[in-house]
N, C-alpha and C positions, 0 to 999 in steps of 0.2 A: 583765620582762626584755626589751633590746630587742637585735637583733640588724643588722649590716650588714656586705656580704664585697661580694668582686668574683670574676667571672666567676658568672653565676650559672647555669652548668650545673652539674644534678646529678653529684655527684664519684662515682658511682658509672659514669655514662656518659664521664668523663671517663677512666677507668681502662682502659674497653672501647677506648679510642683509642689509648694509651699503648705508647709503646716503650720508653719510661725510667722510672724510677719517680717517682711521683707526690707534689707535698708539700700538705697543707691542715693550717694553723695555726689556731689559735684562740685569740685574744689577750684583753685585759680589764684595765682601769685597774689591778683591783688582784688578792689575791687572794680567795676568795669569791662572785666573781660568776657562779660557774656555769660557770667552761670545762672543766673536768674532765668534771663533769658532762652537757654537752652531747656529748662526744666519747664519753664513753660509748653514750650515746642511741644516737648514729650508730654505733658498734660494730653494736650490737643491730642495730640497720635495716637497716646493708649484711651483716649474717649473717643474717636473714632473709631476703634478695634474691642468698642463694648467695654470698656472696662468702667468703671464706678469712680472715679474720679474728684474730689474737692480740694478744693485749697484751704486750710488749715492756717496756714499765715505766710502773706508775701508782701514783701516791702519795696513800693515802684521808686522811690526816693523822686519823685516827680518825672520819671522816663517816658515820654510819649509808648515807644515802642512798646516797652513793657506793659503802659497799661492796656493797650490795644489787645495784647494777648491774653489780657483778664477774660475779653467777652466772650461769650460763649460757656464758661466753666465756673462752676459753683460755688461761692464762695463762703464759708462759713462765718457769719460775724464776729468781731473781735469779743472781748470783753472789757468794759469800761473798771476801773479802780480808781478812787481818788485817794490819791496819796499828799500829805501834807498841803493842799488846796491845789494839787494837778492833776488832772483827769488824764490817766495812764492808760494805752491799751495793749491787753497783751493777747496771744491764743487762746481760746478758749478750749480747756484740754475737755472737759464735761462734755462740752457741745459738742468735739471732734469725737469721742469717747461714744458717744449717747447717738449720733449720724453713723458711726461705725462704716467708713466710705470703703471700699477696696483697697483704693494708694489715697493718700494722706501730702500735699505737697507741703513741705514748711521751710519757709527763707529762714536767715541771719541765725544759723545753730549755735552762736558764739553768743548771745543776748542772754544777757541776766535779769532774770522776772521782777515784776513789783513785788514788794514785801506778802503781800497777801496772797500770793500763787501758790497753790500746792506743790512747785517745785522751785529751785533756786536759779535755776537753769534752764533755758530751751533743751539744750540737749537730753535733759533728764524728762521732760513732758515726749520727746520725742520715744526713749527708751518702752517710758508706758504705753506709748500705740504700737509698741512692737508685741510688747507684753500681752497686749489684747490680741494679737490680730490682724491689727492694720499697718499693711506695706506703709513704707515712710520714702521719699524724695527729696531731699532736700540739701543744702547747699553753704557752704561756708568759707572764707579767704584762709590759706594755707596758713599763715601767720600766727592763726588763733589757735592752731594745737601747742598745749601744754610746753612740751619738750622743746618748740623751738622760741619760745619767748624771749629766754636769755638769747639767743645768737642774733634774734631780730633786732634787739635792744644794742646789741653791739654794735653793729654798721647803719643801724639808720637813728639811734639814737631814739628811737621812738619805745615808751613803754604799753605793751600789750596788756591793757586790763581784767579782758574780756576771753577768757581761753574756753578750750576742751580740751579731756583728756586724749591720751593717745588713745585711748582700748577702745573708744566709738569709733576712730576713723576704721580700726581693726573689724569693729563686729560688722563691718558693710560686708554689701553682697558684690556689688557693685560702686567704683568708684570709678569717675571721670575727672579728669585733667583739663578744666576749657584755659588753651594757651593762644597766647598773642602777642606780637611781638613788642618791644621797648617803643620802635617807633608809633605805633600803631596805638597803644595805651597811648602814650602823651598826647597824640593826634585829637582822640577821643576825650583827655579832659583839657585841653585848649577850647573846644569846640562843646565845651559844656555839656556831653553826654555822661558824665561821672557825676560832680560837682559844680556847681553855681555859684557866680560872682568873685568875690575876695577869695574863699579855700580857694580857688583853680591854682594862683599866684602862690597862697601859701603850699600848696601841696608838691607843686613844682618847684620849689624849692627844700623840701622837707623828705614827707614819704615815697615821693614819685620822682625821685630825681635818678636818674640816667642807671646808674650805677646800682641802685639799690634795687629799682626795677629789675637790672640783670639778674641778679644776687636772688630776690624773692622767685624768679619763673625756674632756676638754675633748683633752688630747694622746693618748689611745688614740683616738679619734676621729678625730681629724686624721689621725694615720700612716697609719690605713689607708683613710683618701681618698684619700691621696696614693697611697696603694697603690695602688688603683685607677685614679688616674690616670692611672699610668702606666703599666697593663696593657692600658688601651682601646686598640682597634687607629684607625687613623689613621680619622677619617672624614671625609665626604664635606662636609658642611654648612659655613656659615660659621662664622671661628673666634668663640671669644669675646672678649671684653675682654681679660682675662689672656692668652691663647694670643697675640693680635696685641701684645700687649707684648713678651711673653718670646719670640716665637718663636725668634727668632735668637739667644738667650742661649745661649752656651756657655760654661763657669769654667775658671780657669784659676788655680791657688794655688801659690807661689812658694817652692818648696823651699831652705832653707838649712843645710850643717850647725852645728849648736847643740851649746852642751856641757849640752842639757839636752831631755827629749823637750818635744817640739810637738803633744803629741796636743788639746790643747785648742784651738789655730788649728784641726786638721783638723776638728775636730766643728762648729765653726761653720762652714768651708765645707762640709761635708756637709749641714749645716740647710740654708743659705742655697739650696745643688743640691736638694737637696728642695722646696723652697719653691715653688721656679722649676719647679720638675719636669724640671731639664735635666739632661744628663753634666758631668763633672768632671773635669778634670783635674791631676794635682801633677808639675808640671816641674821637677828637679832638675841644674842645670846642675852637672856637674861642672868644678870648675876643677884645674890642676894640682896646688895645696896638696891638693887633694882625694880623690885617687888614695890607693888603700889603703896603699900604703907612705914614703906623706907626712901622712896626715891623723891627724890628734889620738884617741888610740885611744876615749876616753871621748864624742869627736864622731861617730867612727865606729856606736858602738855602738847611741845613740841614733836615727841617722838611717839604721839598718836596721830598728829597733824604728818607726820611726812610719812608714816607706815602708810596711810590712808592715801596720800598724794602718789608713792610706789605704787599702790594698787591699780590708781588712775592711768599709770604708766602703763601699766602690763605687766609689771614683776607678779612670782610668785612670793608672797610673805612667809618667812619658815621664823617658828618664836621656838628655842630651846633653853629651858633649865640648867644653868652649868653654875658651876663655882669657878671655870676655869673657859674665859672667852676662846683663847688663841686655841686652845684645845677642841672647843666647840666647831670651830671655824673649819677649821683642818678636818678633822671627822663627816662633817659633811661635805665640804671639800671632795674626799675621798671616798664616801658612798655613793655621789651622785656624779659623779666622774668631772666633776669642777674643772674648767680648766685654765680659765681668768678670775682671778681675784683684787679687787675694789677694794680701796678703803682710802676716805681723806684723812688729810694732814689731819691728827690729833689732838685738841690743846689738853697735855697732858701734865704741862708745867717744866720749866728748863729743867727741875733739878733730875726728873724722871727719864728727861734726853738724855742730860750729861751721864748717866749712871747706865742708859740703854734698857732699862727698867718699863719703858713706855710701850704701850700697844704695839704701834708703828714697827718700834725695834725687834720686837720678841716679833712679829708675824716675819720681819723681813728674816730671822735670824731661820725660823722654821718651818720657811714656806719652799726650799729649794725647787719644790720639784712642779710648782705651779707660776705660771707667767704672775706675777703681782704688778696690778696696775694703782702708783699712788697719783691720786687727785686732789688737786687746789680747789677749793670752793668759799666762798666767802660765807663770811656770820652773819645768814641771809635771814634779818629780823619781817622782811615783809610776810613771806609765809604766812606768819601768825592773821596780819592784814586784810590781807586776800583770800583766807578760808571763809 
């Protein structure tokens, strides 16, 4: 099992600094590769070294090992809900809230709450123990961030239901990488330390097949380089290759409203910001058709669902007043020293092509002096679905 994070101060020394509370994640291509487990470890270790310690919520999915490492540490009780005659249990954010522990451990950050949870989200019950105070630990399969849904959905054909956004894996202080190899996963759920019975068969054939394993350890890897990337504080030495390319790079993606969400345009410029390691921006010119008491309410709807979804990403949201978009665009553009520009294919109607009259045409006509990047993205109605 191989291990890589950034910042590599001890997070127990990091705590003794802290005014806000603290977050270290622990991610992993898939599940099985030991993140539970490792967070456990470090229960024990910072409760040995005095520190306040409770578990907040961890999921052994019946793992001898893991529950073995419950003993000795605190556990706070769940909370029961019954929800249409099944008794649900989820954290108890009150009782973690109201214990107010040091560090706070909590599995499965990707879990979406019962209906009656103050939050909709683990992630977001999580955000509040930071809010208070309380250092947070906890752990999730790289999969589940936001942005890489669609690429997951590509090569394994599996749909991600259950995400977070990117800007929580960002607000960490700490994040770790637990890696293990292709052989070594398979190894482990043949031998039923992942899953039990029939899934083994189905999953080896499905999520855990050979290839997709590579592909998921290949993009956990990656994220949280990039993680790190962008954590290192500025230094002194000459840049590198990359750094004197991209230094000046700053994005800039082209908000339109649509009678259908655009979350699939934003994941690709969030790739793309990631890639670069730069900020991001999503410019929404408002035009007069545009104002709430003129705009198409089904356009409306959508383009406060994906403003909010950008948010989740990391973008910064810029909203301007124009009568005149391409104008808008460009102006900021050139105030903020832009130097990529975004924007998807437009359905703007043929006759608006053929005449060069259309968004698309008029930015391509008067953007000379900035790289224009145009992107495919599908008339991605789940959006609406999955908020």
């Amino acid at each position: 099992m191989r291990t890589s994070s950034f910042d590599q101060k001890d997070f127990f020394e990091l705590l003794q600094q802290a005014n806000r509370g603290r977050l270290k994640i622990y991610t992993g291509p898939v599940a099985g590769v030991g993140k539970t487990y490792r967070m456990l470890e470090e229960a024990h270790s910072l409760k040995t070294r005095g520190a306040d310690v409770a578990l907040a919520y961890v999921e052994t999915h019946g793992r001898k090992k893991i529950e073995e490492l419950l003993n000795g540490l605190e556990i706070i009780p769940r909370k029961q809900y019954e929800y249409r005659g099944v008794v649900l249990e989820e954290m108890d954010l009150e009782a973690v809230l109201s214990r107010k522990p040091q560090i706070a451990i909590v599995d499965e950050v990707a879990h979406t709450n019962a209906p009656f949870c103050r939050h909709a989200k683990r992630y977001q019950d999580i955000i509040e123990l930071l809010k208070a105070g309380i250092n947070v630990i906890c752990s999730f399969n790289i999969q589940h961030l936001e942005s890489l849904s669609d690429v997951i959905k590509k090569f394994t054909n599996v749909t991600i239901y259950e995400t977070i956004p990117d800007s929580f894996l960002k607000r960490a202080d700490q994040v770790i990488n637990v890696d293990l190899g292709v052989e070594d996963i398979i190894e482990r759920l043949q031998s039923g330390q992942i899953y039990a019975g029939e899934t083994i068969t189905q999953a080896l054939h499905n999520f855990f097949k050979e290839e997709n394993l590579s592909k998921l350890r290949e993009i956990a890897l990656r994220e949280v380089a990039e993680v790190i990337e962008q954590a290192q504080p500025i230094r002194d030495h000459s840049l590198t290759l990359k750094e004197e390319l991209f230094a000046d790079t700053k994005i800039m993606t082209c908000m339109i409203p649509q009678q259908w969400s655009q979350r699939t345009l934003l994941k690709k410029a969030s790739r793309l910001a990631g890639r670069l390691n730069q900020e991001w921006f999503v410019v929404y010119p408002e035009m007069p058709e545009d104002e709430p008491e003129h705009i198409d309410l089904e356009k409306q709807r959508y383009l406060f669902m994906d403003i909010q979804f950008a948010k989740d990403l990391g973008a910064h949201i810029v909203y301007i007043k124009t009568t005149d978009r391409i104008k808008a665009w460009l102006e900021f553009a050139k105030s903020h020293n832009i130097s990529h520009i975004i924007i998807g294919r437009v359905d703007d109607g043929w006759w608006r092509s053929l005449l060069h009259t259309d968004v698309l045409s008029a930015l391509l006509r008067k953007s000379q002096e900035y790289d224009l990047v145009i992107m495919s993205y599908h008339k991605d109605q789940e959006g609406a679905r999955a908020s």
